[in-house]
VOPAGU-2260 file (C-alpha; in pm, 1 decimal, decimal comma):
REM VOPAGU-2260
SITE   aa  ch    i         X         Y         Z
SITE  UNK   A    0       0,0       0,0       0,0
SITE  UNK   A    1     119,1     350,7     -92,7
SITE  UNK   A    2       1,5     681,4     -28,5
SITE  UNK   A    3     -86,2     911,9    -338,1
SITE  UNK   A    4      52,8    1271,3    -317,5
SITE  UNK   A    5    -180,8    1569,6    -346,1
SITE  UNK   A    6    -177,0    1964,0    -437,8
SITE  UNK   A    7    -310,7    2228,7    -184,4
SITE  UNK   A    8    -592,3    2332,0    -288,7
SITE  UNK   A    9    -854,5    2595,0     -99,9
SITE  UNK   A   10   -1214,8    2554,5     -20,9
SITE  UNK   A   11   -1284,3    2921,3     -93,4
SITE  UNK   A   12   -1208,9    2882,6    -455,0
SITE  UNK   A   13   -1547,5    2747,5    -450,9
SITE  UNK   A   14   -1744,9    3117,2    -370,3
SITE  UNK   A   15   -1791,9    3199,7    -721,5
SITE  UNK   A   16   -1974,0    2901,0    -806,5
SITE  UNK   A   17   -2165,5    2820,3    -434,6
SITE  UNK   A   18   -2323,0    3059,7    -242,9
SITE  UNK   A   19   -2113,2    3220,1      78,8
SITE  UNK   A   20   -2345,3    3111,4     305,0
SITE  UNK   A   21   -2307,6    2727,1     193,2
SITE  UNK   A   22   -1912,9    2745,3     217,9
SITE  UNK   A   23   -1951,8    2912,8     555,7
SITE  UNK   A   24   -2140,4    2659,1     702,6
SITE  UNK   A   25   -1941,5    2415,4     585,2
SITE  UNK   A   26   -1618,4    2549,1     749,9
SITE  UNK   A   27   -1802,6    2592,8    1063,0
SITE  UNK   A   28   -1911,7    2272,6    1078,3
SITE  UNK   A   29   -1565,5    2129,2     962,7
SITE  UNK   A   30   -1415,8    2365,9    1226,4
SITE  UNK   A   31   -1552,4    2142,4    1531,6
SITE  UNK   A   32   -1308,3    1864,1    1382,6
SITE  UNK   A   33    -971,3    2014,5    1369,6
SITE  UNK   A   34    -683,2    1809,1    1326,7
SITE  UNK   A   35    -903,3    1522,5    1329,3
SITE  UNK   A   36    -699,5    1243,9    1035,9
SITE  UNK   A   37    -917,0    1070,0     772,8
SITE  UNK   A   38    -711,0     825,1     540,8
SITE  UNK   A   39    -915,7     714,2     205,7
SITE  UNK   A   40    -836,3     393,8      62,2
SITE  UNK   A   41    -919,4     285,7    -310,3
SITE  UNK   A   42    -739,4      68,6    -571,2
SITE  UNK   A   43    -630,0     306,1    -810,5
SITE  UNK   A   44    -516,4     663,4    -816,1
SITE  UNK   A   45    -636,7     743,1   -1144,8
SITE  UNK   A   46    -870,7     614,3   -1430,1
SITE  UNK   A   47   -1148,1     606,6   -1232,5
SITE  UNK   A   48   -1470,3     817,8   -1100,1
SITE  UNK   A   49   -1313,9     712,0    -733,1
SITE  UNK   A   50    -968,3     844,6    -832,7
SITE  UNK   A   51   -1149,4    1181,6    -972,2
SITE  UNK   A   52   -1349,5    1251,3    -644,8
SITE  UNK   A   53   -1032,5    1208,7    -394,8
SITE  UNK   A   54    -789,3    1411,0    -629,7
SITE  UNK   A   55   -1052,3    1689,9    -565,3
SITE  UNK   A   56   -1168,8    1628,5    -186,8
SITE  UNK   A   57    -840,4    1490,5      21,9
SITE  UNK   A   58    -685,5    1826,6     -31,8
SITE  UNK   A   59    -988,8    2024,3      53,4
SITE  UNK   A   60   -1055,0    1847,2     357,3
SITE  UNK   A   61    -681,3    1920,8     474,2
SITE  UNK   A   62    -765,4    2259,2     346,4
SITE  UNK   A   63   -1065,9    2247,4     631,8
SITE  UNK   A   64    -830,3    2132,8     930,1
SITE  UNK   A   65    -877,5    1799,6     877,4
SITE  UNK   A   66    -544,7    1575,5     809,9
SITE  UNK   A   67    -642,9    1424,7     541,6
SITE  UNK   A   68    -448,1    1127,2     335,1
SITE  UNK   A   69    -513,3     921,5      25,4
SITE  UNK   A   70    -388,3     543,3      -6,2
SITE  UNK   A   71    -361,2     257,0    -261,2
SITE  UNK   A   72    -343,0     -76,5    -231,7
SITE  UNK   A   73     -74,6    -306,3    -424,3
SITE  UNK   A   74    -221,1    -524,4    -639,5
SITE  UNK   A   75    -165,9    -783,9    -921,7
SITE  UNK   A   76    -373,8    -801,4   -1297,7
SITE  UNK   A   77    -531,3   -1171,2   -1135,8
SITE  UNK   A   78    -672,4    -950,5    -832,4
SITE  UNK   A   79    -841,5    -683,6   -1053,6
SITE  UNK   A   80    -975,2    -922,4   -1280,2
SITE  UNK   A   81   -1173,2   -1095,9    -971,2
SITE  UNK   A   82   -1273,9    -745,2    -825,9
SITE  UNK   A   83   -1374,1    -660,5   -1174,7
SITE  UNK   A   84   -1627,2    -942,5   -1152,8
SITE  UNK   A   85   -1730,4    -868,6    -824,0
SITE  UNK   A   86   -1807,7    -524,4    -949,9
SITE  UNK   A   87   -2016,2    -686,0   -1256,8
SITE  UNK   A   88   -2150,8    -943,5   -1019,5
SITE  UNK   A   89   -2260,4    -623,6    -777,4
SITE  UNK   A   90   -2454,2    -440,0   -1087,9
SITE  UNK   A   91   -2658,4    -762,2   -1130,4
SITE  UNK   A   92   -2439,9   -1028,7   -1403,4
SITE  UNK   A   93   -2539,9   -1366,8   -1270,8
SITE  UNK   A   94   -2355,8   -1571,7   -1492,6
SITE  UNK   A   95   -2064,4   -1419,5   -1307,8
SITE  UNK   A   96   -1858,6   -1809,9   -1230,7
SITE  UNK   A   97   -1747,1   -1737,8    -833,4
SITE  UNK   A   98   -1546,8   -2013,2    -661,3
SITE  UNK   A   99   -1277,7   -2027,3    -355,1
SITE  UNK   A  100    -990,6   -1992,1    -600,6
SITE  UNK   A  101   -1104,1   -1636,9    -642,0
SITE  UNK   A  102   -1203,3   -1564,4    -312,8
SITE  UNK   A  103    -817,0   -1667,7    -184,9
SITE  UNK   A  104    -663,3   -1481,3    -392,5
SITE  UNK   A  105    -819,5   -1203,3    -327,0
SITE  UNK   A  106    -768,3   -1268,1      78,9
SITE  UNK   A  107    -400,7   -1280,3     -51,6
SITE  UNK   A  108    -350,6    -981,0    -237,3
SITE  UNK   A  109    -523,9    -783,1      97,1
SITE  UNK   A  110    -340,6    -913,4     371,5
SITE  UNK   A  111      23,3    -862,8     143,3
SITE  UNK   A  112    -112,3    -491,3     214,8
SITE  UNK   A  113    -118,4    -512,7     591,1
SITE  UNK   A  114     217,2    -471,9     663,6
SITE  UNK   A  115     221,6    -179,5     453,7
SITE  UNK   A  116     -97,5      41,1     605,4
SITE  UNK   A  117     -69,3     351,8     766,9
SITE  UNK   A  118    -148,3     386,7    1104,4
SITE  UNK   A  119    -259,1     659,1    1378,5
SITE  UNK   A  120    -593,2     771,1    1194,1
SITE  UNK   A  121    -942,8     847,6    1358,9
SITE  UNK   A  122   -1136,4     777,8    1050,9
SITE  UNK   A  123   -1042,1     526,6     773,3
SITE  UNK   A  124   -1268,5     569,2     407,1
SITE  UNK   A  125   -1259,5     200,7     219,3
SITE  UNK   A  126   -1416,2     254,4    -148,7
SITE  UNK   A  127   -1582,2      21,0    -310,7
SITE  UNK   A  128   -1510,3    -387,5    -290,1
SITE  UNK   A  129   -1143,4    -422,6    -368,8
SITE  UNK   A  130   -1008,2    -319,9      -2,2
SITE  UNK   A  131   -1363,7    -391,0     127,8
SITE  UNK   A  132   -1204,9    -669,0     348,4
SITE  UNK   A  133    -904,4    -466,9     513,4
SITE  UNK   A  134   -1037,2    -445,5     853,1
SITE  UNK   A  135   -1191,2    -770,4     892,7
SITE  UNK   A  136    -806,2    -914,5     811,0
SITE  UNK   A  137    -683,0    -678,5    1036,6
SITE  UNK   A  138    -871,5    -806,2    1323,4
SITE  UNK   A  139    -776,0    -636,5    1631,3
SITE  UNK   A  140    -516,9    -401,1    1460,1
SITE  UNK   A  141    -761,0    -210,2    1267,6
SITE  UNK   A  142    -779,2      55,2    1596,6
SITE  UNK   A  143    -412,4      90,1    1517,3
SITE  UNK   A  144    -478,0     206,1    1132,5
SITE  UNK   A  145    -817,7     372,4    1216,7
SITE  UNK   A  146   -1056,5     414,5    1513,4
SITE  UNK   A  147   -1369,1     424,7    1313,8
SITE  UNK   A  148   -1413,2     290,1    1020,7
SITE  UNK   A  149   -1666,4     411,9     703,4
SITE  UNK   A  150   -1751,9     173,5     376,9
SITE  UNK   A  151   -1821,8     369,4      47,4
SITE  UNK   A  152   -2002,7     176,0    -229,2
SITE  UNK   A  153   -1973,0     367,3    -556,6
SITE  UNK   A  154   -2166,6      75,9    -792,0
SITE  UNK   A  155   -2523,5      14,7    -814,6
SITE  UNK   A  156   -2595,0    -345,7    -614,3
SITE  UNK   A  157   -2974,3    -312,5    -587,0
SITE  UNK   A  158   -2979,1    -696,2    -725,3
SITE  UNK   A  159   -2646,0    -852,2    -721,9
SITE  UNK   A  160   -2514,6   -1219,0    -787,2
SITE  UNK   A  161   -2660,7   -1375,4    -442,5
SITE  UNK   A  162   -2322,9   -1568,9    -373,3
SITE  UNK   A  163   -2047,4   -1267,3    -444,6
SITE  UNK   A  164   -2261,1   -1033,9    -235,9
SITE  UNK   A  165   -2277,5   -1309,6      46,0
SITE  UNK   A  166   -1894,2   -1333,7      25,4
SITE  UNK   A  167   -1878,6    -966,8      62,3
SITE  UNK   A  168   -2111,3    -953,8     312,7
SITE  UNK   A  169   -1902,4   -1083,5     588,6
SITE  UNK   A  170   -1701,6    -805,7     559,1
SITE  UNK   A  171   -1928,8    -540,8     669,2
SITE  UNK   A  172   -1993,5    -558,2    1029,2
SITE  UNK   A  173   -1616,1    -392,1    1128,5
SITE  UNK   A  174   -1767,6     -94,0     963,8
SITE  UNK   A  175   -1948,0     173,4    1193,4
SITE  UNK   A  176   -2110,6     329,6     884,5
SITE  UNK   A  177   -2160,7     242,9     490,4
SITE  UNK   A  178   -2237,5     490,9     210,0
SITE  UNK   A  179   -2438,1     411,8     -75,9
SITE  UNK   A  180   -2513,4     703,0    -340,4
SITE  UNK   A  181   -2926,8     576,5    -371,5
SITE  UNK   A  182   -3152,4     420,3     -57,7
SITE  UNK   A  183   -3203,2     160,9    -365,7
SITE  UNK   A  184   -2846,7      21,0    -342,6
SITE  UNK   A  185   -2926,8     -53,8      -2,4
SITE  UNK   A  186   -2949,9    -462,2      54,4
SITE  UNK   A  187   -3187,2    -557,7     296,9
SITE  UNK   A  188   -2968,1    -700,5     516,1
SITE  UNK   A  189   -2704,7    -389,0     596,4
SITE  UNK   A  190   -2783,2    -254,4     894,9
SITE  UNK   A  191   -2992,1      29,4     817,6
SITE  UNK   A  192   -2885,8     237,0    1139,2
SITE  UNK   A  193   -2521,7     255,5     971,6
SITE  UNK   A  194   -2622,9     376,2     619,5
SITE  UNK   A  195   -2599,0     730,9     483,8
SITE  UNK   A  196   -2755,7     815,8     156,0
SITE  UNK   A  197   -2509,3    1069,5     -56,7
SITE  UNK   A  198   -2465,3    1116,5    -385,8
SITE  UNK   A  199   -2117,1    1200,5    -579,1
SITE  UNK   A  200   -2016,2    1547,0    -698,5
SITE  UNK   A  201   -1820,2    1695,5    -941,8
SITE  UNK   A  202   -1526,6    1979,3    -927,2
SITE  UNK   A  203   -1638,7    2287,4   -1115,1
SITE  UNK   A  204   -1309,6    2416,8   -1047,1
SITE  UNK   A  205   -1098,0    2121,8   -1234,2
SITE  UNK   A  206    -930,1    2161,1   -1554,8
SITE  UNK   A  207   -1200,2    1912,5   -1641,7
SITE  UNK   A  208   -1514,1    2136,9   -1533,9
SITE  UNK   A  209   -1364,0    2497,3   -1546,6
SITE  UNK   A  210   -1469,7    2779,6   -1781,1
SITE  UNK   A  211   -1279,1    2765,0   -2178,2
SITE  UNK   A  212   -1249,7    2979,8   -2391,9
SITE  UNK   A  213   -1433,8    2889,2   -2728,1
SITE  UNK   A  214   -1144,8    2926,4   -2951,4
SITE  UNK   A  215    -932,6    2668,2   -2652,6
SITE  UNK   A  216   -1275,3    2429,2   -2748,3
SITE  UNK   A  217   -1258,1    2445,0   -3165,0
SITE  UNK   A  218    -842,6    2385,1   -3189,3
SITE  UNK   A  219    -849,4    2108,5   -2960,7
SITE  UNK   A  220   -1129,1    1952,9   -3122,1
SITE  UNK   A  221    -966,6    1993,7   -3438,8
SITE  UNK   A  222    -661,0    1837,8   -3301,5
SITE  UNK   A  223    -885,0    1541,0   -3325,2
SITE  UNK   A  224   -1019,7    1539,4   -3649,4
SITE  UNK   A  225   -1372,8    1683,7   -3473,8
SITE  UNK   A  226   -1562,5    1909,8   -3722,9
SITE  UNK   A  227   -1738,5    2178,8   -3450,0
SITE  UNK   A  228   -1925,7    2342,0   -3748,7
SITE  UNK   A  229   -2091,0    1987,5   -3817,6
SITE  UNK   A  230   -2344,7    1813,7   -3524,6
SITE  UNK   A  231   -2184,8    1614,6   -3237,4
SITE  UNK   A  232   -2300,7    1389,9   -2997,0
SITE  UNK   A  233   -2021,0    1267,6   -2728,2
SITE  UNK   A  234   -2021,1     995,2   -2475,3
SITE  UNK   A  235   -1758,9    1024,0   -2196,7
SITE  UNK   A  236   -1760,1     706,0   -2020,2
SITE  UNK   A  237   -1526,0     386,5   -1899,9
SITE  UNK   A  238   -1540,2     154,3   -2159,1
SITE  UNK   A  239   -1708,5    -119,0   -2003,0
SITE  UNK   A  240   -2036,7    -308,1   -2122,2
SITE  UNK   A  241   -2253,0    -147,1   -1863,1
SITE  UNK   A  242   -2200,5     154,9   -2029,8
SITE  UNK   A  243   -2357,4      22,3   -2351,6
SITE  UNK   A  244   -2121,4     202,1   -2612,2
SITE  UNK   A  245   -2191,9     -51,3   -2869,7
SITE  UNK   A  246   -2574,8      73,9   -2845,5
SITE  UNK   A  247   -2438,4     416,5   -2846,0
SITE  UNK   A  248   -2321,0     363,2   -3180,7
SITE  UNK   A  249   -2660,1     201,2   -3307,5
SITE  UNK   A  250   -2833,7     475,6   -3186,2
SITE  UNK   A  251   -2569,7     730,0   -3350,6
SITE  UNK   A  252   -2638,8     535,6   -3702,1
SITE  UNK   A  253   -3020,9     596,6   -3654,7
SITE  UNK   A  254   -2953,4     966,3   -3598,6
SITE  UNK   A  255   -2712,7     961,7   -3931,6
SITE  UNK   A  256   -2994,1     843,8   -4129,7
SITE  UNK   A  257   -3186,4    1219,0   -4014,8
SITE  UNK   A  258   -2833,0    1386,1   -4016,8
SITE  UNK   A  259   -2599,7    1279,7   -4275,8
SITE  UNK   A  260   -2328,6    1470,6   -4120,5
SITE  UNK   A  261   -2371,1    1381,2   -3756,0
SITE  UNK   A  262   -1994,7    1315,6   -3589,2
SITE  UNK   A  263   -1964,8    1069,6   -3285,1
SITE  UNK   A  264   -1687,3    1048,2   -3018,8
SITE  UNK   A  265   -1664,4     786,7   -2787,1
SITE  UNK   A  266   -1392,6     907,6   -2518,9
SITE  UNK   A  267   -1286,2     735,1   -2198,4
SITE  UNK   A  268    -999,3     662,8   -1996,6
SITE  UNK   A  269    -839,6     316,5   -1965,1
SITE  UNK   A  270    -825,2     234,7   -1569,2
SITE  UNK   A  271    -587,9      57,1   -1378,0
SITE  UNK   A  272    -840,7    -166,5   -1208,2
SITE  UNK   A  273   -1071,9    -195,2   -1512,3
SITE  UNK   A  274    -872,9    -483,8   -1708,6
SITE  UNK   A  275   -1158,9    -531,0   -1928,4
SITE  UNK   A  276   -1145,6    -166,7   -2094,6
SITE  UNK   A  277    -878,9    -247,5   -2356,1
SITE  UNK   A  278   -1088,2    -508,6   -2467,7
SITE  UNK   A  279   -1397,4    -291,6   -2531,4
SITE  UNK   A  280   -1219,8     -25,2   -2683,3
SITE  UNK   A  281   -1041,5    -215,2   -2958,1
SITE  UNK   A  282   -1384,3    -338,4   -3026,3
SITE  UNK   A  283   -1536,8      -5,8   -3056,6
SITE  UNK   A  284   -1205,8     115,2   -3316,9
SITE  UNK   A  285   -1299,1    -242,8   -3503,2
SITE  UNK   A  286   -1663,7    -215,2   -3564,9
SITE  UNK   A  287   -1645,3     187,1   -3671,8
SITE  UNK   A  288   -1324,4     122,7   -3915,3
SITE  UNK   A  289   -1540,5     212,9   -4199,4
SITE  UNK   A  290   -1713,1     525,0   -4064,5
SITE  UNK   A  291   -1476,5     806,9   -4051,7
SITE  UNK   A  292   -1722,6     999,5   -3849,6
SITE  UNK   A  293   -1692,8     791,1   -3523,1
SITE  UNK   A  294   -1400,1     898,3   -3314,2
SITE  UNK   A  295   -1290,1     641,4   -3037,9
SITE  UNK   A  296   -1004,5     816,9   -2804,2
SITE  UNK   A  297    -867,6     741,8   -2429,3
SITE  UNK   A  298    -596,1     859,0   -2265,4
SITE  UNK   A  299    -385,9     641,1   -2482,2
SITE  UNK   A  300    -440,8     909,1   -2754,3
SITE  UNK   A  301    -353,2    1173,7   -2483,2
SITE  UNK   A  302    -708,1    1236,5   -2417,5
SITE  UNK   A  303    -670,1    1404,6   -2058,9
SITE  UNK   A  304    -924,8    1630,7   -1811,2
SITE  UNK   A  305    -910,9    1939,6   -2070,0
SITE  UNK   A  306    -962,7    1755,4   -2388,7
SITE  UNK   A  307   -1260,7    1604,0   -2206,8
SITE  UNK   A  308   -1401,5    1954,9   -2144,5
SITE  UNK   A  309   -1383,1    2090,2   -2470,3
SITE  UNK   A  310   -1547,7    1787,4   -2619,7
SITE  UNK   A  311   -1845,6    1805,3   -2361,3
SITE  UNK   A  312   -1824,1    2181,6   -2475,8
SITE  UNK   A  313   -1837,7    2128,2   -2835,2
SITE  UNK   A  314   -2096,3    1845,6   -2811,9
SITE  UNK   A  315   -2457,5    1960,3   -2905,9
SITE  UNK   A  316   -2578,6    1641,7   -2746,5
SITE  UNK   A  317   -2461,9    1452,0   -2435,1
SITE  UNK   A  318   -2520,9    1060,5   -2422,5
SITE  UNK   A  319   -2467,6     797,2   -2112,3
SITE  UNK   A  320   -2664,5     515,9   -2194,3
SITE  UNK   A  321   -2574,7     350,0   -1889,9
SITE  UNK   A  322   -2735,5     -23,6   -1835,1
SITE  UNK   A  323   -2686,4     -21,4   -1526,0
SITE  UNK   A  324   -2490,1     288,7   -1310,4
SITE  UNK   A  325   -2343,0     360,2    -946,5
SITE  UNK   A  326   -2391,6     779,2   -1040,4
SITE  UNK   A  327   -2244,6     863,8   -1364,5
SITE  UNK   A  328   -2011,4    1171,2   -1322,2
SITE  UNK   A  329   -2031,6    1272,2   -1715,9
SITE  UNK   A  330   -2412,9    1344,8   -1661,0
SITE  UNK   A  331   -2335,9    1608,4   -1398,6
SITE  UNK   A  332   -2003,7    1713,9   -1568,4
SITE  UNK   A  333   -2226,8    1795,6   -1931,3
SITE  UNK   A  334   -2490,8    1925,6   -1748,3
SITE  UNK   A  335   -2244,5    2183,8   -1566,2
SITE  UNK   A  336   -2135,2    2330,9   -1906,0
SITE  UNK   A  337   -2472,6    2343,7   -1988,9
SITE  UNK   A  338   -2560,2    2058,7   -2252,7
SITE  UNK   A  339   -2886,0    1788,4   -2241,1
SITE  UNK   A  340   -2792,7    1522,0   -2171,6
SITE  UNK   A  341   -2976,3    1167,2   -2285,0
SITE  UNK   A  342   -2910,8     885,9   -2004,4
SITE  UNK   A  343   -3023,0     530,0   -1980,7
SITE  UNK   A  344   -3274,7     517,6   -1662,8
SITE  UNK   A  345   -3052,2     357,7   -1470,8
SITE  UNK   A  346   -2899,0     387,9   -1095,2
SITE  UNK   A  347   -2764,4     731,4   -1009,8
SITE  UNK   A  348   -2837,9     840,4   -1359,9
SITE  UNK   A  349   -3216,0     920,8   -1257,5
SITE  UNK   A  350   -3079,0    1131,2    -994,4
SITE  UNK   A  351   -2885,7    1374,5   -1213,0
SITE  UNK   A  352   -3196,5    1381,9   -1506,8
SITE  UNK   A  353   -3510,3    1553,0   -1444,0
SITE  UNK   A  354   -3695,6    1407,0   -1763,4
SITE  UNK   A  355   -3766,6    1598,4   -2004,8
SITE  UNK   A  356   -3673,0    1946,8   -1838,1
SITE  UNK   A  357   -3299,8    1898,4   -1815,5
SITE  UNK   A  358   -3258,4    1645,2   -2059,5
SITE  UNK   A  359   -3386,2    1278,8   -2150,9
SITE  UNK   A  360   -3400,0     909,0   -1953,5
SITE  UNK   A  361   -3424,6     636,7   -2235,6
SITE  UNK   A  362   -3462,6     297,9   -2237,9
SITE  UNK   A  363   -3372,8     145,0   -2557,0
SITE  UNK   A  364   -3111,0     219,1   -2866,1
SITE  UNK   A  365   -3439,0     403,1   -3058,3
SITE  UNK   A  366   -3536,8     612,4   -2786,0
SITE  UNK   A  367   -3228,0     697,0   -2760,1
SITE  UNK   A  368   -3202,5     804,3   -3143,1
SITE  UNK   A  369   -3544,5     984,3   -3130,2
SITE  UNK   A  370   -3445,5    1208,9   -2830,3
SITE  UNK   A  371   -3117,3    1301,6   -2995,7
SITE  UNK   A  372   -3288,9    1355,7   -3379,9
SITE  UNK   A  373   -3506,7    1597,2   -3128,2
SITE  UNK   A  374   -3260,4    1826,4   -2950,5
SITE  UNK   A  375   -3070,7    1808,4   -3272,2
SITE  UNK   A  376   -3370,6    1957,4   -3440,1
SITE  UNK   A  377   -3459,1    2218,5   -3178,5
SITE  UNK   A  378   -3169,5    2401,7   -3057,4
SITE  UNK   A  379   -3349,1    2657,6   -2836,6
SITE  UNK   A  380   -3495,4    2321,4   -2619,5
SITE  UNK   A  381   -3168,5    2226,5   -2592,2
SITE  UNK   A  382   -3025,9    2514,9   -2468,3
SITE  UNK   A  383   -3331,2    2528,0   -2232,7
SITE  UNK   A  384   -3236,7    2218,7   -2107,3
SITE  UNK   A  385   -2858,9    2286,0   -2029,6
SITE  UNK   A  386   -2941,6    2607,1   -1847,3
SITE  UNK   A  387   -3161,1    2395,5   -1631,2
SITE  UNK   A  388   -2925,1    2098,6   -1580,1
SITE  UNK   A  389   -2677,0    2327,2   -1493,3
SITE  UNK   A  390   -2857,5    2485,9   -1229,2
SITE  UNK   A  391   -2947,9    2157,9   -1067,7
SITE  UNK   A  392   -2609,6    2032,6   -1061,8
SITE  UNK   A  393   -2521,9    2389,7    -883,7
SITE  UNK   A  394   -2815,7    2271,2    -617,3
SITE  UNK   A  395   -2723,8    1924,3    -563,2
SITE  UNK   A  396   -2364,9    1779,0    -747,6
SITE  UNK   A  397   -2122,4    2053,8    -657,8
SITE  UNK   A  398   -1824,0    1901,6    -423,0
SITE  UNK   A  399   -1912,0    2122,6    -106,6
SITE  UNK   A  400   -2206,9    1980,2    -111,0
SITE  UNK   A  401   -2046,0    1611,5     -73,2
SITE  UNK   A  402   -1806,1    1741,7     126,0
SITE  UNK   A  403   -2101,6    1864,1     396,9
SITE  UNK   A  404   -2170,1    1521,0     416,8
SITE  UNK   A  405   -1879,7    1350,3     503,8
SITE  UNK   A  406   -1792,6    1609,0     751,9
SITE  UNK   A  407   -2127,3    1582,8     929,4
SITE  UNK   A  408   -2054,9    1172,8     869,7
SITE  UNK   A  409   -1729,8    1219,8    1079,2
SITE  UNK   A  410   -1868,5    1428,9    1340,5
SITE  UNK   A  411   -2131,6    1127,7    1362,4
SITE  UNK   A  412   -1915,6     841,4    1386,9
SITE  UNK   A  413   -1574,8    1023,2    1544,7
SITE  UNK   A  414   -1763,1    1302,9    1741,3
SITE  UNK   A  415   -1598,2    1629,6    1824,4
């Protein structure tokens, strides 16, 4: 286990985008927990939405008082391959084969991490299932890494493989509170006195979110090939199967049949822990060979936080046509700069879409067509839409919002 590095940042950057009153509250409340260390654990420190979220709030909770840290655990290709299925197995695949082979590995990999853990914290943050079973392998050391310890569940398990979720199950009870992003996720049998509802957030002030110039938007679209005179529809996503991009594209060649000159991009980036991604993307670049207007970049093609921007920018149309979905960041990140946004009703998705008014929840490849061929063909609804998604995400997705809550979560669990 290692601990990731991170730049100062300050909460108050935040003021032009949230209103005074929300920030001051927030550092009054944070205030009561001075000095008090948190340590987040995860199993990558970048590629992911996990990643994104810590690289933006570990440095803003030191920035409130707190001593805040960031680890990773060590980890082999065989161990993220079975966490990989857990994750599938959690978002309801139950042809998902599980057997004891798997399971010891995985008790393997974790305990070669032991040794390595940081120690002296109040509160300890495990995300998601990969490190799920630190503490329970700890036994009675976990008070030396962490007095209290918190479980965060990014993926949507409202109906996962019975037998991977009863293997994980065992490992909840160290845990003095879990976090789920919908009361949906929620299996019956966590102990509903420990749960906390919260949903993700984004950064408005990353190089991912932030305000660009529109000539910044055109040249680095151009640097990809991207036509910003032409229409554009984008999806931003992992490239993973739950994300459906092979429906994105059927629903892109229904669109061309309206719009000749309709562009696609498919842009993602290729995760540490995700060992299925490469897979999915060279599958993508094979099946659109023949249509030069379907663009499939990662960050193999240097595709980082600002190219991502400017595409979301550029895009008249925003697609995630999820299948299944823990939250979704790109439907918050879109909606910030103020595009629609068409999402498969799914998960955390629903939470980010009010249908119809800030964009569209679809259910199959030609819904998801039709809705597009419509904001395509009415430009003043879609701006209508953005303006409105954008001012929901200010209400409700903004990072000091999350932030509120797991301060108020620590003051719950640690006390003051």
């Amino acid at each position: 286990m290692r601990l990731v590095p991170s730049w100062p940042r300050s909460i108050d950057d935040f003021r032009p985008m949230v209103s005074n009153t929300a920030i001051n509250e927030l550092q009054k409340l944070a205030w009561r927990l001075q000095g008090l260390k948190v340590l987040h654990i995860n199993a990558t420190e970048y590629g992911g939405g996990v990643a994104e979220l810590l690289l933006t709030q570990v440095p803003l909770m030191d920035d409130l008082g707190l001593q805040a840290h960031w680890a990773v655990i060590d980890a082999d290709e065989a161990f993220f391959e079975i966490t990989k299925s857990v994750h599938n197995a959690f978002q309801g695949n139950k042809d998902i084969k599980w057997d004891s082979t798997m399971e010891e590995h995985y008790f393997e990999t974790l305990r070669g991490n032991l040794d390595s853990m940081p120690t002296g914290y109040d509160v300890v943050i495990v995300h998601d299932p990969q490190p799920m079973a630190l503490p329970v392998l700890l036994g009675e050391r976990r008070k030396e890494v962490g007095k209290h310890w918190i479980w965060r569940c990014h993926i949507d398990c409202a109906d996962p493989h019975p037998d991977v979720w009863g293997f994980v199950r065992q490992f909840l009870e160290p845990y003095d509170a879990m976090v789920f992003t919908m009361k949906e996720f929620v299996q019956p049998d966590v102990p509903a006195d420990r749960v906390l509802v919260s949903a993700p957030s984004i950064d408005p002030t990353s190089p991912k979110n932030s305000a660009l110039e529109a000539v910044t938007v055109q040249d680095i679209c151009r640097q990809y090939h991207i036509d910003v005179r032409r229409p554009f529809i984008t999806q931003v996503s992992r490239f993973d199967p739950w994300k459906d991009p092979h429906g994105v594209v059927r629903a892109y060649q229904i669109v061309k049949e309206k719009f000749p000159d309709v562009q696609l991009l498919l842009a993602g980036s290729l995760a540490h822990d995700d060992p299925e991604g490469m897979g999915i993307f060279n599958e993508i670049v094979s099946s659109c060979t023949d249509d030069r207007d379907v663009y499939v970049v990662s960050n193999l093609q240097q595709v980082g936080n600002t190219t991502i921007n400017c595409f979301q920018r550029a895009a008249d149309v925003v697609i995630q046509k999820s299948l299944r979905e823990g939250f979704g960041l790109t439907v918050s990140e879109a909606a910030w700069k103020g595009k629609p946004v068409i999402g498969g009703r799914a998960g955390g998705i629903t939470l980010q879409i009010e249908d119809g008014r800030t964009g569209f929840l679809v259910d199959s490849v030609e819904e998801c067509a039709a809705r597009t061929i419509e904001l395509l063909e009415d430009p003043e609804r879609s701006r209508t839409m953005g303006e409105t998604g954008r001012e929901l995400v200010r209400e409700q997705f903004l990072t000091t919002r999350e932030l509120t809550d797991w301060v108020s979560l620590f003051a719950d669990v640690a006390g003051s």
